[in-house]
N, C-alpha and C positions, 0 to 999 in steps of 0.2 A: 460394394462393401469389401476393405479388403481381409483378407484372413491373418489370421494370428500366429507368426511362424513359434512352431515350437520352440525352440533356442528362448523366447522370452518368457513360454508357461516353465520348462527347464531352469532356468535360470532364477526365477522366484519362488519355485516349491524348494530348491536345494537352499535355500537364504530361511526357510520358513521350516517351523514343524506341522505337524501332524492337524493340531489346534488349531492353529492360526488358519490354516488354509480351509477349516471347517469354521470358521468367524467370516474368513474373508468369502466364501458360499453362502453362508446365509445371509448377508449386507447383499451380495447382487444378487440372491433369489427373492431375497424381500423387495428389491427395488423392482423386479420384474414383476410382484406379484400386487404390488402397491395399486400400478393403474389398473387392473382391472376389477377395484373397489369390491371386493370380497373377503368379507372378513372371516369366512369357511374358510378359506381357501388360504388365509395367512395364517388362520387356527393352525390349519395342518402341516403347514411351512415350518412356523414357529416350534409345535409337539415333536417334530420331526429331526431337529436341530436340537431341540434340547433334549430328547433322547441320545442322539447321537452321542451328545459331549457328557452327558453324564453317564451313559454307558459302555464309551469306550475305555478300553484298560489305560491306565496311566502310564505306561512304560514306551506304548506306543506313539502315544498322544503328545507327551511331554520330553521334548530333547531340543535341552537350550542351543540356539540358534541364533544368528546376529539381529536377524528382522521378529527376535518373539513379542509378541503383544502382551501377552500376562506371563506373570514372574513364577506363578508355580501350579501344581496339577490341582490344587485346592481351587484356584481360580477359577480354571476351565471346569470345574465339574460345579461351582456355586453357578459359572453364567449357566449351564444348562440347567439346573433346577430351577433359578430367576424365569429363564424361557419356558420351561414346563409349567411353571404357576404362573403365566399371564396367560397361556394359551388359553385355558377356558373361560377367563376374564373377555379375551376376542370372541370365543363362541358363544355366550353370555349376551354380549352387548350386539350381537350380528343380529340384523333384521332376516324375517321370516321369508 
């Protein structure tokens, strides 16, 4: 396996905000969390992430950037409510 030289995590958080890099962590925490077919466990992934995005301040979160995926801080705080109301939809339908 080779490692990942800084220079390219460097290089992609300076292109990105705040947001984005907390969208682009929850896509490959999800994808880690997928196979191991737990849907506690993506609950908690999912409540997690969308606490984060609707609780962090807008000022930090939000600074237009070349690579931003959503256009304004309203965005990022609806996707983290959207995630905070499916969570217990996952915990809901998770077997016992």
């Amino acid at each position: 396996m080779f490692p990942i030289p800084l220079q390219v995590i460097d290089g992609f958080l300076l292109k990105v905000n705040l947001g984005d890099a907390l969208l682009v962590g929850f896509v490959l925490g999800l994808l880690g969390v997928l196979p191991l077919k737990s849907r506690k466990l993506a609950m908690l992934h999912v409540l997690s992430f969308g606490l984060l995005l609707l609780l962090m301040p807008g000022s930090i979160m939000y600074d237009p950037k070349e690579l931003s995926l959503l256009g304004s801080i309203l965005q990022y705080k609806l996707v983290g409510l959207v995630l905070i109301v499916t969570a217990p939809v996952l915990f809901a339908t998770a077997e016992k």
